[in-house]
Structure formats: structure tokens, C-alpha cells
N, C-alpha and C positions, 0 to 999 in steps of 0.2 A: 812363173817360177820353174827354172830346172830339176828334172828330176833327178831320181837318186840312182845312178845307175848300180846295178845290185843283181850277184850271181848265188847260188847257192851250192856249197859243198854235201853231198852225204845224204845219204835217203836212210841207212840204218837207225837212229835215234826216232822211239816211238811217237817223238813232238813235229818228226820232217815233213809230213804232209799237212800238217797246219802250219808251218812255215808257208811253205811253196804255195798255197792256198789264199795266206791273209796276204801275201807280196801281189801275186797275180790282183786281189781284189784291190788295192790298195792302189790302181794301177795311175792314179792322180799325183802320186808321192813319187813310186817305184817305176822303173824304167826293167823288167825282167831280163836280163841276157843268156839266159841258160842257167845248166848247171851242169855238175858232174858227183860221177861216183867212185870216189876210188875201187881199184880194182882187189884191192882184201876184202872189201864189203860189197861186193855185189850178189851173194849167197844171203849175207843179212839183210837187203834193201828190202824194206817194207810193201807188201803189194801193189801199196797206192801205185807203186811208180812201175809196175809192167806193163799199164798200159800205155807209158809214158817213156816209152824206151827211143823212140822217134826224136824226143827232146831233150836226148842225153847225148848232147852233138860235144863233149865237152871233155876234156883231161882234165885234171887237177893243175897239169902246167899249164895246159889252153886256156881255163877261169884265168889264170893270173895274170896273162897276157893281153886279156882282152884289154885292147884301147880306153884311157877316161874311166875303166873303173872304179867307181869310189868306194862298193861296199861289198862282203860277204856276207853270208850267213850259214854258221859251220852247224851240221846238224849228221854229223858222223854218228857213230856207235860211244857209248858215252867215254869209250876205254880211249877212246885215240880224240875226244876235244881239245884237249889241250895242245895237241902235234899241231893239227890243222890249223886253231888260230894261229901258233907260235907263227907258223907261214904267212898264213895274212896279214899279222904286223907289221913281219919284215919285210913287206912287197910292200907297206905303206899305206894297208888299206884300212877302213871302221871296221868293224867287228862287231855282230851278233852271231853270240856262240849258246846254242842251247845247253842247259844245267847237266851237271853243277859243275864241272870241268873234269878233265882227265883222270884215271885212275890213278899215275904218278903223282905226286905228293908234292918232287923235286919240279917234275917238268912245269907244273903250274905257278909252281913261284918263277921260276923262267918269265914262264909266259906275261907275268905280271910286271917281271921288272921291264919286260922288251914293250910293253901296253906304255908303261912312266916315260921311258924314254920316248917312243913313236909321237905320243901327246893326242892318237889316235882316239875314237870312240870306241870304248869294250863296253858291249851292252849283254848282259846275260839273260835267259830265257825264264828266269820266276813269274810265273805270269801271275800268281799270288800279288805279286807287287801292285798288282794296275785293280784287282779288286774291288770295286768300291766301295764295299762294306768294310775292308779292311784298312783302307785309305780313311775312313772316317774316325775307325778304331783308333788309328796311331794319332788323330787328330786333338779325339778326347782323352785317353792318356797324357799326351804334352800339356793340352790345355789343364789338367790336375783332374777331371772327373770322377776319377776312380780312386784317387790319393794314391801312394805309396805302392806300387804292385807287388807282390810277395809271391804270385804263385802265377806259370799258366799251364794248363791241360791241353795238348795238341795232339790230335791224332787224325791220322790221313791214310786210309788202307782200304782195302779193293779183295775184287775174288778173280784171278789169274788160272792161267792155261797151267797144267806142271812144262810144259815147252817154257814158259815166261819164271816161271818157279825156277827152271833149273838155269834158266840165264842169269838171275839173280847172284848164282855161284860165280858168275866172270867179276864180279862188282865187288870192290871193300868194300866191307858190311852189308851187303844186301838189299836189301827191301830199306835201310838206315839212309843208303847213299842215294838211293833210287829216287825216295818219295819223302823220308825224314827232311833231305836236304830243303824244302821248301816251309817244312814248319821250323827247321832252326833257322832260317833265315828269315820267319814272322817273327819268333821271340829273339834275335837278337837286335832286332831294328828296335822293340818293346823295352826289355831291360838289357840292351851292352851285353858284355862278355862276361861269361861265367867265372869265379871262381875254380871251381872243379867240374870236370865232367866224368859221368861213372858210365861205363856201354854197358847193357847190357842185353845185346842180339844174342837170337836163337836161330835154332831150325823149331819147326813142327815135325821134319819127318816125315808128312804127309806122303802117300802112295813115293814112299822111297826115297824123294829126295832132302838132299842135306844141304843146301844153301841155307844161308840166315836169312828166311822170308819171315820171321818177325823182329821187328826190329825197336828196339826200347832204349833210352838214356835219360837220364836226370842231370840238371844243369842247377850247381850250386850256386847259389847267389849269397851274401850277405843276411840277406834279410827273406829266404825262402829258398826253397826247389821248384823248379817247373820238370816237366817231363816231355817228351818226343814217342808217341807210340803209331806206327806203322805197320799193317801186316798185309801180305801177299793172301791171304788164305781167309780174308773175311766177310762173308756173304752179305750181301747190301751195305758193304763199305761205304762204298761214295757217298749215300746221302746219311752215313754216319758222320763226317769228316767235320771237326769241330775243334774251333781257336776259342780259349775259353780263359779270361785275364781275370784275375782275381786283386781286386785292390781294398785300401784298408776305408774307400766310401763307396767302392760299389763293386760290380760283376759287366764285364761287357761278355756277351758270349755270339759266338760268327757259329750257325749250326742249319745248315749245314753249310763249308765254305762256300760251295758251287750247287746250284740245282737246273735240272732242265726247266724252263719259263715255260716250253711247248713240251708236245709227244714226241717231240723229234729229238736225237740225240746231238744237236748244233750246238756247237762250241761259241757260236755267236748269238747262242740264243740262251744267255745265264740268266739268274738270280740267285741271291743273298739273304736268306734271312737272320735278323738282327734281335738279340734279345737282352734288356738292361733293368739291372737288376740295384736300385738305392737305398730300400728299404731298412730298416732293424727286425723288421718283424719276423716272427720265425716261418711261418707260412708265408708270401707274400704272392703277388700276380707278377710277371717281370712287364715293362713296358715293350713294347714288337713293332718291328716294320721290316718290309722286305723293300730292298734296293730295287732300284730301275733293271729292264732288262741291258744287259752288257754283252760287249764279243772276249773271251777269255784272251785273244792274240790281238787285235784292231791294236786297243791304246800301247800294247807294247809297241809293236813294229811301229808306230805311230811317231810315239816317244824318239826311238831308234834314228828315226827322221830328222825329227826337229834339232836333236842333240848334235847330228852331224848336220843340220845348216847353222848351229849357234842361237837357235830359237830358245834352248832348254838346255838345262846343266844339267848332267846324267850325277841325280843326286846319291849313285853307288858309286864311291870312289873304286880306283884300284885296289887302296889299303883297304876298304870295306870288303870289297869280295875275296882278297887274300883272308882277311880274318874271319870270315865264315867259312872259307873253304878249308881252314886249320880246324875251327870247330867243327866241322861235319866230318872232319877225320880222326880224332877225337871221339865223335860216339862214334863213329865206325869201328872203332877200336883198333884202327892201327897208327896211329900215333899220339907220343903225349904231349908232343910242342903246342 
């Protein structure tokens, strides 16, 4: 089987070294060719890559030129995703662009329309998506388990550097755009599109700064509110982080989304625990299991594969990630389309 020959743009997006990471391991799939950095961001490039300056043999026009390339993976600073796919469209190539696209509104509907035409693979970085406890969730919802869903509770937040607090400021909505984008894109796969949506991000103010590192919105529905809570500022976050579907015959709850399996903090080394709740009774026990251990990036880059040999339909259309990328702008509070 041919491999996929695949360069990588951008070391600034905090997800780029788990790119360049799962591609080199992947190396049965992926054919590595380099990468490069644009030269705005090489003040923002991530650590990872200064020991790794030797392999940054590469322009932004050099990736493109490279011979037989079939794919990129754009892993820029999140303000300029959108720019850098828009380019790799029109050079004719697949596309994995890490979340959630550009901080331009306009430029990413751009980008969307030039993905329709090209006929290209546009694979975004939700690594949510590949979850397997969350993949089970969306299984028993369709199948009816839960009946009717009326409400879900998502919150995703962390305890950050004020350096990371105050980058937060470069971003519409904040800590909304940052880390929200991944639970509205769990409840909008669950119940569709809102009716209304209300933002409501803050700052804390914390030691001075005023970016909206909390970030909150409720999503009307017909038949309930769910909610989106995010914050930059809160101590044992991560293994707070909990998808919690309320339906009119049961409770599925994902808590925490992600845990470390080992002492080690490897992204290839997850679990999942699962907690389901069918009872009437006012007290009840819920029934539990944790998921198999998983790689948070494997089944995506994986996916990303398959989609660009025709193994696997990239079941996130174009129209699907234009209409989450409208609702995450939306709670971010700046726009109301």
C-alpha cells in the first residue's frame, strides 16, 4: 500500500507536537517530508520544535512544491488556520487543519467553499470525535436509550500559566473558542442546532489579566437548554471534564472525558470512564465501566488516512463544520448568524 506522503505546516498551535509525533509514529500510513514555520510564528513555535530546528529544512512555498505531495497538516497558531488551509486547497492538497479554524468568521466560510469545490479531504483536529466512550454515547442516543434528550452539562477547563491566560486575549471569546469549541461540537453531533444561543464569557481578572478565560453559553433547544462551561483558571480541571446527556429514560454521563490509564502524562495512554443512569428511583447506584486504554491522536490521523485512500467517508461534512464553526461564534459572542 502507498503511503501518504504528508508535510506539516506551523509548530505555534498547542496540539503541533502531537501532530508531528502521531505522523512520525504512524510511519506505516505516513511517508514524513518535513515541515515548516512560517516566519510570523517562529517567536510563538512551541519548544517541542527547538530541538528540532535541523528539520525545519522547509518554506511554506518549499512544503507546497514538494513533488507527489498528497497531504498537509496545518497546525499554525489558531488566528491564521484558516489562511494556511485556504492554501492548501488551492495547491490541490487533503487537509488536516487542527481546531477550530481561523479567527476570521468570513475567511473560513472562504475556506469552506474552496474544501466544496477542490472535492479534497478537510479533516479537522476534534480529537473528542475518536473517543471511544463518546462514540458509544452517540451510539446509544440514536439507538433511543436515553429517549428524548432535553438537557446536556459540558464542561472542559484546566489551570493555565497567566502567559496562556493572557493569549487567551488574541482569541474571540476566549477560553469559549479555545476549549468550548470541542464540547459544542459533542452536543451539536447529540441534539442539531440550537435555536438560540446566549454567550455568556467573562474574565476573572485573575493577577491582572482580562481576557475571557471563563467562558459559558446555553444552547436553546425546543425542548430544553444544555450549557458549554470552560475555564482557564480551574485547579484539577482536566479530571473535572465531563459530557453529561440527560434524556427523558435515562443519564449517560463521560466523566471524566480523558484520564491518564498510566503515571505518565501520554496522550496515547487514555481512558474513559462511563456512568449510566435508568433508574426512577430517587437514590439509585448508576451502572460504570471504563473504556479500553486509547491514543487521543492514532484513530484520528488514522481516519485522516483512510478518508484520503477512499477506505472511509469523512463523516464531518464541509456543511457540518461550517455550522459548528457559526455556532462556536455565536457563544463566542461575536456573531449572531
Amino acid at each position: 500500500m502507498k503511503k501518504i506522503k504528508i508535510a506539516q505546516i506551523g509548530a505555534a498551535h498547542l496540539h503541533a507536537p502531537a501532530s508531528y509525533k502521531t505522523i512520525l509514529k504512524q510511519s506505516d500510513i505516513f511517508d514524513f517530508v518535513g515541515f515548516a514555520v512560517p516566519e510570523d510564528e517562529q517567536k510563538e513555535s512551541v519548544p517541542f520544535y527547538r530541538h528540532k530546528k535541523s528539520e525545519i529544512t522547509h518554506t511554506v512555498d518549499e512544503i507546497f512544491d514538494i513533488p507527489d505531495l498528497d497531504a498537509v497538516a496545518i497546525d499554525v497558531s489558531e488566528k491564521n488556520l484558516s489562511k494556511y488551509a485556504l492554501m492548501a486547497v488551492e495547491k490541490g492538497l487533503h487537509v488536516y487543519m487542527d481546531k477550530p479554524g481561523g479567527s476570521d468568521p468570513e475567511e473560513f466560510e472562504k475556506l469552506i467553499e474552496a474544501v466544496k469545490k477542490s472535492g479534497k479531504v478537510f479533516h479537522l483536529g476534534y480529537m473528542y470525535r475518536y473517543n471511544p466512550a463518546f462514540v458509544e454515547l452517540l451510539e446509544k442516543v440514536r439507538r433511543g436509550d436515553v429517549g428524548d434528550v432535553f438537557s446536556i452539562d459540558a464542561q472542559m477547563s484546566c489551570y493555565s500559566s497567566r502567559e496562556i491566560r493572557e493569549w487567551l486575549g488574541e482569541l474571540p471569546g476566549g477560553m469559549m473558542y479555545n476549549l468550548g469549541c470541542h464540547l459544542i461540537d459533542m452536543i451539536l453531533q447529540v441534539q442539531g442546532i440550537p435555536e438560540e444561543v446566549v454567550p455568556l464569557n467573562a474574565s476573572t481578572g485573575y493577577e491582572g489579566v482580562n481576557s475571557k478565560d471563563l467562558g459559558l453559553a446555553a444552547l436553546i433547544y425546543k425542548n430544553g437548554v444544555s450549557t458549554v462551561k470552560t475555564c482557564a483558571l480551574e485547579r484539577g480541571g482536566f479530571v473535572r471534564r465531563q459530557f453529561v446527556v440527560c434524556g427523558t429514560k435515562g443519564t449517560l454521563e463521560i466523566r471524566p472525558i480523558e484520564r491518564n490509564a498510566t503515571d505518565s502524562h501520554d496522550n496515547s495512554q487514555l481512558c474513559t470512564d462511563v456512568y449510566e443512569t435508568y433508574s426512577d428511583a430517587w437514590v439509585t447506584v448508576p451502572e460504570t465501566h471504563t473504556t479500553a486504554v486509547y491514543d487521543r491522536y492514532g484513530e484520528m490521523f488514522s481516519s485522516f488516512a483512510a478518508e484520503i485512500r477512499g477506505e472511509r467517508e469523512n463523516p464531518y461534512t464541509p456543511d457540518y463544520e461550517l455550522t459548528l464553526y457559526r455556532t462556536l461564534m455565536k457563544c463566542c459572542g461575536v456573531t449572531e448568524k
